[in-house]
C-alpha positions in Angstrom: 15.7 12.7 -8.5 18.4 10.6 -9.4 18.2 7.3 -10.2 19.8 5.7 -6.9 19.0 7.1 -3.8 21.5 7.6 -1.1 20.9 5.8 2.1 21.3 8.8 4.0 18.4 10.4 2.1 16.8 7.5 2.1 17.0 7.8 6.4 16.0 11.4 6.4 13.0 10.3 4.3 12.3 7.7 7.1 13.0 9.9 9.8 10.1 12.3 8.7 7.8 9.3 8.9 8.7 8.5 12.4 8.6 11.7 13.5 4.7 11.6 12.2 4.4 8.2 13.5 7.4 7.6 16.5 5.8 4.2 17.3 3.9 1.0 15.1 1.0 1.5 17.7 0.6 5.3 16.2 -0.9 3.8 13.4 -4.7 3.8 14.0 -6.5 0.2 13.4 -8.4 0.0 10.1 -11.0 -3.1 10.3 -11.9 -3.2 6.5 -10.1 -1.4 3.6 -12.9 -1.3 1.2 -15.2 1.7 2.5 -11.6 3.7 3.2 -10.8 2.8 -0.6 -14.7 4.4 -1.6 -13.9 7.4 0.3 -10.5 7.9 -1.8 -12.2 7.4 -5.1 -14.5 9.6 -7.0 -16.7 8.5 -9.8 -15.6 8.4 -13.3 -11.6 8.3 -12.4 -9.4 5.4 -13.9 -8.3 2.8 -11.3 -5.2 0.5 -12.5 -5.6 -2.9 -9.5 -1.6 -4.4 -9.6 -1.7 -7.8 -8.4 -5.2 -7.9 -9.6 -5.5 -12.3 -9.1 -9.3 -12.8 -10.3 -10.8 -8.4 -10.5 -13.3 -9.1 -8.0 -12.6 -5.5 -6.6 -14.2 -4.4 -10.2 -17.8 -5.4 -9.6 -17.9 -4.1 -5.9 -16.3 -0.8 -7.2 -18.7 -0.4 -10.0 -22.0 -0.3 -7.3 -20.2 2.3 -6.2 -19.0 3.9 -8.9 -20.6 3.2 -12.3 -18.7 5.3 -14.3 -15.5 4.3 -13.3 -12.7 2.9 -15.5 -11.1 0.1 -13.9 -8.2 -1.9 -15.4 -6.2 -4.6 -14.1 -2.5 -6.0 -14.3 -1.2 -9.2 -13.0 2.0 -11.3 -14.5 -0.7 -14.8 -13.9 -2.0 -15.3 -17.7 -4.5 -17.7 -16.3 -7.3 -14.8 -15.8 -7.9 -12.2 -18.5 -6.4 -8.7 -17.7 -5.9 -5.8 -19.7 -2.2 -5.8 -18.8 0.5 -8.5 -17.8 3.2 -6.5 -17.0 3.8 -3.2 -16.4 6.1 -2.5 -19.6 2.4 -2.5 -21.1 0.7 0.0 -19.0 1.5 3.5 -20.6 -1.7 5.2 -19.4 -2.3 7.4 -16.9 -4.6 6.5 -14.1 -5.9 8.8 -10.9 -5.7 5.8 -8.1 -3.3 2.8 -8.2 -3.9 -0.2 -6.4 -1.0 -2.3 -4.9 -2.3 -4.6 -2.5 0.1 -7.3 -0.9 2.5 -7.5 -4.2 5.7 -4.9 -3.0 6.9 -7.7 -0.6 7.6 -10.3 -3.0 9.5 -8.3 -5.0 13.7 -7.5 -4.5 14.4 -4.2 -3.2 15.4 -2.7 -6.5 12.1 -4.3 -8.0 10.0 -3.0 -5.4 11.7 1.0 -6.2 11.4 0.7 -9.7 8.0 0.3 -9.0 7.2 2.6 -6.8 8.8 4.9 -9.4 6.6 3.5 -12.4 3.5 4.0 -10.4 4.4 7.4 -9.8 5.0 8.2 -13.6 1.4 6.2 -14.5 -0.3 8.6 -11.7 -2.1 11.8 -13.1 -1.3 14.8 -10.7 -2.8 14.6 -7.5 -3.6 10.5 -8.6 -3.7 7.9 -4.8 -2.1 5.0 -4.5 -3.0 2.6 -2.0 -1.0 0.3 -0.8 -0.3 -2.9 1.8 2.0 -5.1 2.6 2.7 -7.4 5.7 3.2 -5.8 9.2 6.9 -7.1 9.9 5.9 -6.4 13.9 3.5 -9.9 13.2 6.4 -11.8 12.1 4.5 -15.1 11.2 2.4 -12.8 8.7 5.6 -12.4 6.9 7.3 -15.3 7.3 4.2 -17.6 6.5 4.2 -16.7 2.8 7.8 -18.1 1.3 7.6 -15.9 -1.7 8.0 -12.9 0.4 10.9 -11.4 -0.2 11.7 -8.1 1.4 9.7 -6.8 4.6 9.1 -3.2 4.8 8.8 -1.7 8.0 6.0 1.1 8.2 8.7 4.1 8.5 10.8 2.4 5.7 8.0 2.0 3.3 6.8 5.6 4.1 10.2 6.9 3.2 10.7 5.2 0.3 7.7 6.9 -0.8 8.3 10.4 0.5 11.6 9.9 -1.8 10.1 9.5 -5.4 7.8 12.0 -5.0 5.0 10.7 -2.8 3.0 12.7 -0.1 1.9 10.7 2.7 -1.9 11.1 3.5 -2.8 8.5 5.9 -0.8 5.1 7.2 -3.1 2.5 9.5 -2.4 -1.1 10.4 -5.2 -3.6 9.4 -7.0 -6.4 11.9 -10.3 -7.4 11.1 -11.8 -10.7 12.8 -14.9 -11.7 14.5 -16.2 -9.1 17.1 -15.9 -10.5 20.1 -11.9 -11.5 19.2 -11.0 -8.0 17.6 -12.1 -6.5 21.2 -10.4 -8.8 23.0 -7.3 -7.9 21.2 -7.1 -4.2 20.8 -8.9 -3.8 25.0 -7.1 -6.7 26.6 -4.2 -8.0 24.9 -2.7 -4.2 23.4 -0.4 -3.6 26.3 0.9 -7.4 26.6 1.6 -6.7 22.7 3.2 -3.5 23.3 5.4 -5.0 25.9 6.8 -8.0 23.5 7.3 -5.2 20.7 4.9 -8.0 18.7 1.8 -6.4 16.8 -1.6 -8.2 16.0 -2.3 -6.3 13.1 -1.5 -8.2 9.5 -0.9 -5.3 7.1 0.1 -1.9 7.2 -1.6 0.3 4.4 -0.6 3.9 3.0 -2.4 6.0 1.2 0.1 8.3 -0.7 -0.6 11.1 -3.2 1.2 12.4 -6.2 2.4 16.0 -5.5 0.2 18.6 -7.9 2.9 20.1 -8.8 4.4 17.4 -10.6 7.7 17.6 -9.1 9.9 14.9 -7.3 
């Protein structure tokens, strides 16, 4: 693929997103991303956390998954990590975590890495991904290192263009019980009507193509 992608590809990339998912409210609800992230891993594979801040996803992962090899990058020097940027990472890994980092990144950042992840990735390696629902704007706008907001379609299609398959996409809302009812029974069509979502993130799981092409 070359190394600038046109915006009309880029569009038909995004169009075969929203023709999968016409509408942010196609997106399921995911409550908690941790037993979707168990079900995507297998035992013994390396895991590479970007945006790692202090591992603690190492020690839930390993009750899980003892054997697994899990390594972690993150640019804050503060906190050990085996890498500090990802110049240094030139290993391959099965399953990439990218957890709210993309958005704080410029565009150009944010496809360079998407296309670094994808070279670190063995063949048929996961990444999974989040990043801020723009449809809640004050999730965005909260944080004023954000930088760029990807819609879902966007994001999807940026993916689908270096190489990606998309597996699954969800928006996350977790919260106590009683107010996580309320707002998907009661307060989903008042939503639906202001075009504002409750949901925080949006996360992807994407897949390197087996066959190694782009």
């Amino acid at each position: 693929m070359n190394e600038r992608l046109s915006w009309s590809k880029l569009f038909e990339f995004r169009d075969q997103i929203h023709s999968r998912y016409a509408k942010i409210w196609d997106l399921r609800i995911l409550r908690k991303r941790f037993p979707l992230m168990v079900k995507t891993i297998q035992d013994g594979e390396k895991v590479l956390d970007i945006g790692a801040s202090n591992r603690n996803l190492q020690e839930r992962l390993k009750r899980h998954f003892p054997k697994l090899v899990y390594k972690s990058m993150d640019i804050d020097r503060e906190q050990f990590h085996d890498f500090y940027s990802l110049e240094e990472v030139r290993e391959p890994f099965d399953v990439v975590f990218l957890f709210e980092v993309i958005e704080h990144l410029g565009l150009e950042e944010g496809v360079q890495l998407i296309k670094k992840i994808y070279d670190l990735l063995n063949e048929g390696g996961r990444l999974i991904l989040t990043t801020p629902n723009v449809f809640n704007p004050s999730r965005f706008w909260r944080d004023a290192t954000h930088r760029v907001a990807y819609c879902y379609d966007e994001l999807g299609g940026l993916l689908l263009a270096h190489g990606f398959q998309i597996k699954a996409m969800y928006r996350t809302y977790n919260d106590a019980f009683h107010r996580y009812l309320f707002r998907i029974y009661v307060m989903a069509p008042l939503h639906r009507y202001l075009g504002i979502d409750f949901a925080k993130s949006i996360l992807v799981i994407a897949e390197k193509k087996s066959n190694g092409t782009k």
